[in-house]
N, C-alpha and C positions, 0 to 999 in steps of 0.2 A: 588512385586518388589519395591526396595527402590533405592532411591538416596545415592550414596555412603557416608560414614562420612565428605566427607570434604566439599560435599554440603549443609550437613544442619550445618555446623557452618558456612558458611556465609550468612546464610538466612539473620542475624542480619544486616551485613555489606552492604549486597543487599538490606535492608529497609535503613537502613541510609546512601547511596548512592545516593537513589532517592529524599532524603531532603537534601543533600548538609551538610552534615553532618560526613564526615569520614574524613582524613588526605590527603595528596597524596600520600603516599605508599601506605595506605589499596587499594586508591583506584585504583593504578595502578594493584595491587596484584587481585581488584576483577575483572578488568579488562579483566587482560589475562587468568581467569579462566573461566571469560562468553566467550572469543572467539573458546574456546573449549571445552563448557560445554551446551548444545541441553538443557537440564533442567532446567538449571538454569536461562539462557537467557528468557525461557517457563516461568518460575517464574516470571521474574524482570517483564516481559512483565503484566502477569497477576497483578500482584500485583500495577504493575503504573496504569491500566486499573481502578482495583478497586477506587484506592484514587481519579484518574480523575472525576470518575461516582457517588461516595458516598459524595464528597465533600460537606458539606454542606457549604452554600455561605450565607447566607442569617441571620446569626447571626456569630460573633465574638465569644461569647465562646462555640458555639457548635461543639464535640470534632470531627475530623477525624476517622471513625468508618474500616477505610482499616484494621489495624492492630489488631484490636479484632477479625474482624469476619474471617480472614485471618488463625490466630491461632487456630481458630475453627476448620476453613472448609480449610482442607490442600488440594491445586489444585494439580487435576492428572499431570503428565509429558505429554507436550502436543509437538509433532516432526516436523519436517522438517520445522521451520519456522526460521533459523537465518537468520538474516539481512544481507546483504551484504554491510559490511562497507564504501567500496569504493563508491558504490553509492551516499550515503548520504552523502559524505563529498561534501562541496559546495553546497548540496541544502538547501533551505529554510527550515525553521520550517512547516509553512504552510502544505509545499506537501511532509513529510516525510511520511508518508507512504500511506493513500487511497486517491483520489478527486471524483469523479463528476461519473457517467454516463451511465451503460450501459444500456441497455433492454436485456430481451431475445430475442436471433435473430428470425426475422422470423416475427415479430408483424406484425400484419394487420393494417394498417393505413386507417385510414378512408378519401374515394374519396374526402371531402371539402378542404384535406389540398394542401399546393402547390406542381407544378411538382417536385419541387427537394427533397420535403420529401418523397412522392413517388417511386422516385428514388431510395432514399438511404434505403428504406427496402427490395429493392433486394439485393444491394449493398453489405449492410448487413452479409444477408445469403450469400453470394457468396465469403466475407472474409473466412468463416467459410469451407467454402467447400475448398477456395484455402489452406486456414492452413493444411486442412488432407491429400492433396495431395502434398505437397512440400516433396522433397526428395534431392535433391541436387541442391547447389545455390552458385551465387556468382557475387559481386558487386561491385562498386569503387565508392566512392561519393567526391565529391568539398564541402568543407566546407569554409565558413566566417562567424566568429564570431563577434562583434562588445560592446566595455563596458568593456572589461575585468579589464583594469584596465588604470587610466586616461593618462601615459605616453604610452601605447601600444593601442590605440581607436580600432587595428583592428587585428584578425589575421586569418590567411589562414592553413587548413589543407589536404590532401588527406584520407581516411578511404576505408579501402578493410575489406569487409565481405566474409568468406566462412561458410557456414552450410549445416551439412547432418544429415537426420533427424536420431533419434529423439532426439539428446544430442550431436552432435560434432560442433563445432561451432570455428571460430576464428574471431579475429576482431585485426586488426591493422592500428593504427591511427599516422600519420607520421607531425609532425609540421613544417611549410615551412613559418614563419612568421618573417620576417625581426627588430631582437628587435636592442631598441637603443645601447646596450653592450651586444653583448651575452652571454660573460663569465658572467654575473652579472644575468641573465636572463634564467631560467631555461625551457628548450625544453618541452612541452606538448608529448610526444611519448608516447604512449599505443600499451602494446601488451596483446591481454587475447586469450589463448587456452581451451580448453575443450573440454572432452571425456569424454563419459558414468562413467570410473572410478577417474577421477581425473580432475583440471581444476587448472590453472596459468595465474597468472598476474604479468605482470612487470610494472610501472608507478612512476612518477615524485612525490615527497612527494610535498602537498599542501601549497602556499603559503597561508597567512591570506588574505583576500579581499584588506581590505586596506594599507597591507602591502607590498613596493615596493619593487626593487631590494633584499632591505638587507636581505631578507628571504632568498633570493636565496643561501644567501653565505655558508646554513647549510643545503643548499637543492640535497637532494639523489635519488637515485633510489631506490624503492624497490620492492623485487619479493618474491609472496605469492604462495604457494601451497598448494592444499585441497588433499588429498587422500582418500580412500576408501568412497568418495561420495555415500550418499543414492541419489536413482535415482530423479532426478528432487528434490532436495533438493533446500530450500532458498537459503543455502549458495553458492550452486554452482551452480543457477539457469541460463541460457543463456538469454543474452536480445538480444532476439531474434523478436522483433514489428520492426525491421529496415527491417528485412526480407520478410513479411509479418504484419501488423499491426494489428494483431489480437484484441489485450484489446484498442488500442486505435480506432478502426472504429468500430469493430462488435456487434450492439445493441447501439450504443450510443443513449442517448434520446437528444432529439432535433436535430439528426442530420442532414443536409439538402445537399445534391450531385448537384453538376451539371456538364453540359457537359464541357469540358474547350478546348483551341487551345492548338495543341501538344506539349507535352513536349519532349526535345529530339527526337524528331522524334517519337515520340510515342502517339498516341490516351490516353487521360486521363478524370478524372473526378477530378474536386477540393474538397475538402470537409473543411469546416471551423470548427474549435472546440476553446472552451478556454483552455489556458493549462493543466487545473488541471483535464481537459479529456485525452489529450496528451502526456502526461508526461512519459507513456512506452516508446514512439515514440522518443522523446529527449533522456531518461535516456538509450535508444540502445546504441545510440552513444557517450554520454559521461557516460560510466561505469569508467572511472577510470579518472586519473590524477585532473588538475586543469580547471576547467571552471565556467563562471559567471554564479550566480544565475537567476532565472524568475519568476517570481509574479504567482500564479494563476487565476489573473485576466487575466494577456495576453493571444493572440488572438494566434492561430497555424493554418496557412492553409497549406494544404496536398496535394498533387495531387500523382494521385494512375491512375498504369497502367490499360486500360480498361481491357486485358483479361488476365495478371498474378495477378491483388492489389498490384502490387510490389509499394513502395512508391518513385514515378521519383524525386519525390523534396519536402520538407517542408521545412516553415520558422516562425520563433516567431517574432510576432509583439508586439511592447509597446502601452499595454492598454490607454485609455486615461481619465479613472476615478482617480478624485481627490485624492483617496484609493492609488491607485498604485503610485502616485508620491511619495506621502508619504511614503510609501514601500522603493521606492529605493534611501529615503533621508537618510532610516534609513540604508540603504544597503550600503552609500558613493557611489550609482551608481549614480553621479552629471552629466552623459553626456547623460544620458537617455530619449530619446526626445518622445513625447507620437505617435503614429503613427509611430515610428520609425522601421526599422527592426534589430533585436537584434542576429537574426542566422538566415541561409541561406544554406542548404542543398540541393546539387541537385544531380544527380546520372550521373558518364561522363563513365559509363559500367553496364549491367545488362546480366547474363545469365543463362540456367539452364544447366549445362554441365551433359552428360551421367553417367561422372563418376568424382569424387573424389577420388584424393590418399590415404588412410591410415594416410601414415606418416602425411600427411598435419594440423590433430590433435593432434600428438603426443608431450602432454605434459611435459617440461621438472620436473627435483625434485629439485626443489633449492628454496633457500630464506627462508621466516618463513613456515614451513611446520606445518598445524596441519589435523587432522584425521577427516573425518565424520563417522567413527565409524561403520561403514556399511559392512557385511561382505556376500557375495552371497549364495545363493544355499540351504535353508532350507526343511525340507524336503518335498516329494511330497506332503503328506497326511497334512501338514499344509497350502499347498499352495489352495487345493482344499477347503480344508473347509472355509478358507478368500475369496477364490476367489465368484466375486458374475457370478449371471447367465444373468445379463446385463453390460455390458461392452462400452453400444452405441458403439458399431462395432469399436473397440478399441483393438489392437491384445498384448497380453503379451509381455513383451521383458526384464526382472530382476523381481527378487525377491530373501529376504534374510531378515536378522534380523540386528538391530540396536547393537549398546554398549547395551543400556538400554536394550537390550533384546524381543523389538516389532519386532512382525514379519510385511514382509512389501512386497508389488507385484503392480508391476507397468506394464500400459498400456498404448500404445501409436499407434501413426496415422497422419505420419508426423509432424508438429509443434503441433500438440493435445494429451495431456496426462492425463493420472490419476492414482495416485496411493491410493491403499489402508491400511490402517496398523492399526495391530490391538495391543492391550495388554489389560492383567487383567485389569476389573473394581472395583474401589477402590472408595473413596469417592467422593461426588457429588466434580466438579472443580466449588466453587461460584462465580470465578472473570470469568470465558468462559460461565460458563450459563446464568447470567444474562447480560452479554455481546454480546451473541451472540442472534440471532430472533431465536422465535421456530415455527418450521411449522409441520404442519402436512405431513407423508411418507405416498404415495400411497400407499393403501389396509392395511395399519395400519401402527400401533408406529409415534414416534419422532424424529426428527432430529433438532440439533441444530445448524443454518447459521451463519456462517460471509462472507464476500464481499470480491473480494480480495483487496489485499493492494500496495505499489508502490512494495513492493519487497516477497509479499505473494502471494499465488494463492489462490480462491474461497475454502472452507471448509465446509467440512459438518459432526459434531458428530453424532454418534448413539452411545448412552450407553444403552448398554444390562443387561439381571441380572449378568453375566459373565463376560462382556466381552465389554470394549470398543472401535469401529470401528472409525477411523478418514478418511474420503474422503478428498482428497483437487484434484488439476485439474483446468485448460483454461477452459472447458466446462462449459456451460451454469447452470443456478439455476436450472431449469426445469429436464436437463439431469440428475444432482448430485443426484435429488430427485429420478429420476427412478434408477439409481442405487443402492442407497441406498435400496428401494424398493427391491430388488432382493436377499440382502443380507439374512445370515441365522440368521444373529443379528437383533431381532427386538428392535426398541429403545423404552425407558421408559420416561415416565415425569420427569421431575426435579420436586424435592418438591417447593409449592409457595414461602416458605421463611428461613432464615437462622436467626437464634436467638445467642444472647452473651449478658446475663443480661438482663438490661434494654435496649440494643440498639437491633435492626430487621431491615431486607432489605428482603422486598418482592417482586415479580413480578407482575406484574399490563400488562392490557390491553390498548399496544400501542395504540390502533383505540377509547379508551375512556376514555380520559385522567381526565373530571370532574368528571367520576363515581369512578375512583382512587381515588380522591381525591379532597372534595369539593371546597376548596379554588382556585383549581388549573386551568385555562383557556386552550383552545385547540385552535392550530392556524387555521385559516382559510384560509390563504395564503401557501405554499410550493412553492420552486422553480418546474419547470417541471422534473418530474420523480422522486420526492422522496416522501415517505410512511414513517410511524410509523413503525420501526423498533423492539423498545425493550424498557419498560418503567419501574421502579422500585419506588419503596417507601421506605426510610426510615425513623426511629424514632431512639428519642434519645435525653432524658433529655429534650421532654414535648417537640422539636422540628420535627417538618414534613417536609423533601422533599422530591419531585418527580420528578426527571429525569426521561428527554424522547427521547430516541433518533431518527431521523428520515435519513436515508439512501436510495439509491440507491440501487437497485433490485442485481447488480452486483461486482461494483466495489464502493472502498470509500478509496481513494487517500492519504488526510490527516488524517485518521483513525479516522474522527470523522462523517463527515457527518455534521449535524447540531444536535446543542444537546439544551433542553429547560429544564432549574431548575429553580423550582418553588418551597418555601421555605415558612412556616410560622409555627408561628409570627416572624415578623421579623422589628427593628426599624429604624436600620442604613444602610447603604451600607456598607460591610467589608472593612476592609482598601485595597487600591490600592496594586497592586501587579507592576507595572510600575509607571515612574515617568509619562509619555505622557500620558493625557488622555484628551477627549475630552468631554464637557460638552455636552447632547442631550435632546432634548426634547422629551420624550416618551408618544404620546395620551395624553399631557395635563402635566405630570409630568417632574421633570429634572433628567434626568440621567445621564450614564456616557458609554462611548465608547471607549476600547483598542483596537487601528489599528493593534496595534503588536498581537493580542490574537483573534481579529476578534469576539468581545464580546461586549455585549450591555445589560448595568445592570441597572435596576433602582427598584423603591420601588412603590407596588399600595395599599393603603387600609392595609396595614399590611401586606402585600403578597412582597417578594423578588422575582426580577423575572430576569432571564439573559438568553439570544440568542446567541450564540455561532455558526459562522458562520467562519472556518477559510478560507475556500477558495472563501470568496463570500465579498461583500463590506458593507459599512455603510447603503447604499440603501436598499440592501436585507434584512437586519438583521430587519429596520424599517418597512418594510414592512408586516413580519412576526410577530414584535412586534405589531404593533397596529390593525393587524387581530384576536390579541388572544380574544378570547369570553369565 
């Protein structure tokens, strides 16, 4: 199975896309071909992954090794992961896509810690259990917003959620904020529907941050439709944490509960998080339109119904590190007070009614309409041999094949799902393997993890001799792995390394990072909850680096985690990629710190070395700098 002709002649266009390199037609043209093309989006993504990871930093003329070993080692088509454009418009760099946090639910916590971390590892489990039993819902929340922009300091919305499980959802959000000219001043209103096969959104096109009124004067409404949706696809995924906060409470590490006074009449529990734990929980409710950005430094407290988890109220508070003002100098957010509250969500209805209507989903067809390609009902005898014989008590509800021709079977259980999809195995994918951690599958074979993302869910490869399995799913590492376990694909090793001349990227042992590579130091410091992930070596024109990355067991927000390149020989600092940079002192030496990039570079002995910490501050990154041994 190949990409059609007009994919592989923009392979070119899609590499020089990502260097800022093509015209604005080409790249309008590549544009609208990624927003309905599942493969190729799969490409651009791998392929930025690659250059992100292979960069060598640590000398000026050593070359960018993405586009050799790329041409080599052609990546499989990798599915259901398109982005959902709207979300990301108005958020941060930072937190586009993983941050911070989960465990698997359920950890045992040891008796010395305090009551409220205690607490929260029932808490925990008890998310997990409310997500598989929600079946019909519906809510109305009071929003205030505060920062949007300096002539509007505040504004007021209403938002009504309905959801029934395990894919129909609606959310509409009504703007009641008194601006200084409203013809000049474009209405926040959001409507998004969705249903198992289709899902629409109508929303206000975005103004620029710091762009006042005059945006407004060109400013439209527009309404997107998806059809033949693969089930629980990216692109037409429900943000459904308003309902239930599944990715933002269940396993979070470090997270600590306590008893709170009622909220709305209701018995609660508070839970504090920083945002870039959060951020399902926000991104529920601002899926579309225009709204102010948030640091991930900032603070999110929660309050969650004692016996539904429904969430009665959350609000984002301004951080009050150095880091984050800077942040929002560069943001023109100038009214941004540190302790300040920045949004303010409370719930003024919550219920779980017997029944929902039908219609109540029913998506209309208008606007830009494009296709997820998705077509039902394959036949029995392929559904059986994909289907695995653990499902964690997960009952079937679709299955069918993609465009590309993957067949594909989805399970679910209330807000909890998983689907499976399979197609021909082709060549190893170098930019997902060495991307992703390799763990060992109960009772044998390989699977390869990634975490999920702000708009991905958790994933797990099995490449077979045959036959490559993609798991993705809410549920936990632990479960993906029993599943996996069950299937009739056992997975195989990726080879250690990938050759093109004289340049090589091998796979190295995250947990020992000197044995990798002499030069190279291991930190001694990690924030709470994150591990050696997935570490790599490359060479190349007599130059050595070792990336290494370190993540979260679960989730990883801004899609990096923390990443540690270590480079030699190496004499200078490369040139600056920003104008702002901050002179640091690293363990004795002077380096250098992008706040925009959450990077911290300097030079030891010959050794380039830089911490890459987008969701975390100047503090953190030093900390873990001068742990390194």
């Amino acid at each position: 199975m190949k990409a059609d002709a007009r994919c592989e002649s923009l392979r070119t266009d899609i590499s020089a896309r990502l260097d800022g390199e093509i015209d604005g037609t080409t790249a309008r043209s590549v544009e609208q071909h990624l927003a309905t093309c599942a493969w190729c989006r799969r490409y651009e993504e791998s392929l930025a992954q690659v250059r992100r990871a292979v960069r060598l930093q640590g000398a000026e003329e050593v070359p960018d090794l993405a586009a050799e070993i790329m041409e080599k080692v052609r990546p499989l088509r990798r599915i259901h992961e398109a982005r959902r454009e709207w979300i990301l418009r108005g958020r941060i760099a930072g937190v586009a896509a993983l941050a911070a946090a989960l465990f698997v639910a359920g950890t045992t916590l040891p008796s010395r810690r305090s009551p409220g971390a205690a607490l929260a590892s029932g808490l925990q489990e008890r998310v997990r259990q409310a997500a598989r039993q929600l079946t019909d819902y519906h809510a109305t929340y009071r929003v205030l917003e505060r920062g949007w922009r300096p002539a509007v300091p505040q504004r007021r919305f209403v938002a009504s959620v309905w959801f029934k499980a395990p894919q129909s959802y609606r959310l509409q959000v009504r703007d009641l904020t008194s601006y200084p000219d409203p013809a000049s001043w474009p209405r926040n209103d959001l409507d998004l529907i969705a249903n198992p096969h289709r899902m629409w959104t109508k929303e206000p096109t975005v103004c620029p941050l710091a762009g006042p009124p005059s945006c407004a004067l060109a400013a439209r409404v527009e309404q997107r439709t998806i059809v033949h949706r693969a089930p629980f696809d990216g692109a037409g995924s429900v943000p459904s944490d308003i309902v239930v906060p599944l990715e933002t409470i269940a396993g979070a590490s470090g997270l600590e509960a306590i008893r709170s006074r009622p909220v709305a009449g209701h018995a609660a529990y508070r839970v504090t998080l920083p945002y870039r734990t959060a951020a399902p929980l926000v991104d529920a409710l601002e899926t579309g339109g225009s709204w102010r950005p948030f640091s991930p430094l900032d603070r999110v407290d929660v309050w969650l119904d004692r016996s539904t988890w429904f969430p009665l109220r959350f609000r984002v508070v301004a951080s009050r590190s150095r880091d984050r003002n800077e942040w929002a100098h560069r943001q023109g957010l100038t009214g941004d007070r540190p302790g300040s509250t920045l949004l303010d969500v409370r719930a003024a209805h919550f219920s779980i009614p017997s029944h929902l209507p039908a219609g109540l989903f029913s998506a209309p067809h208008v606007g830009l309409v494009r296709s997820g390609g998705f077509k039902g009902a394959p036949s029995p005898r392929a559904v059986r041999r994909l289907q695995p014989s653990d499902t964690e008590g997960l009952a079937r509800v679709d299955s069918g094949r993609t465009s590309l021709g993957q067949r594909v079977v989805a399970y679910a259980d209330g807000l909890t799902w998983l689907t499976v999809t399979s197609e021909p195995a082709l060549k190893w994918d170098a930019a997902a393997i060495m991307g992703a951690e390799q763990l060992p599958v109960p009772g044998g074979g390989t699977g390869y993890f990634e975490p999920a993302a702000e708009t991905l869910a958790r994933r797990l490869d099995v490449y077979g001799q045959h036959e490559h399995v993609a798991l993705e799913s809410n549920l936990p590492r632990a479960s993906l792995l029993r599943v996996a376990a069950s299937l009739r694909t056992k997975g195989l090793t990726a080879p250690l390394g990938f050759h093109n001349g004289a340049s090589s990227l091998t796979r190295e042992p995250a947990n020992a990072i000197p044995i990798a590579a002499s030069f190279a130091a291991a930190p001694g410091y990690l924030p709470d909850g994150y591990h050696p992930s997935t570490s790599f070596l490359s060479r190349s024109r007599g130059v050595a680096t070792l990336t290494t990355y370190f993540r979260q067991r679960e989730v990883e927000y801004d899609g990096v985690g923390i990443k540690l390149v270590q480079s030699r020989p190496a004499a200078a600092l490369p040139p600056p990629q920003e104008r702002h940079l901050s002179e640091v002192r690293v363990d004795g030496v002077l380096g250098r710190w992008s706040a925009e990039r959450g990077e911290l570079e300097w030079i030891s002995n010959g050794t380039y070395r830089a911490v890459s910490v987008p969701s975390f501050d100047l503090a953190t990154a030093l900390r873990i700098a001068e742990s390194l041994r």
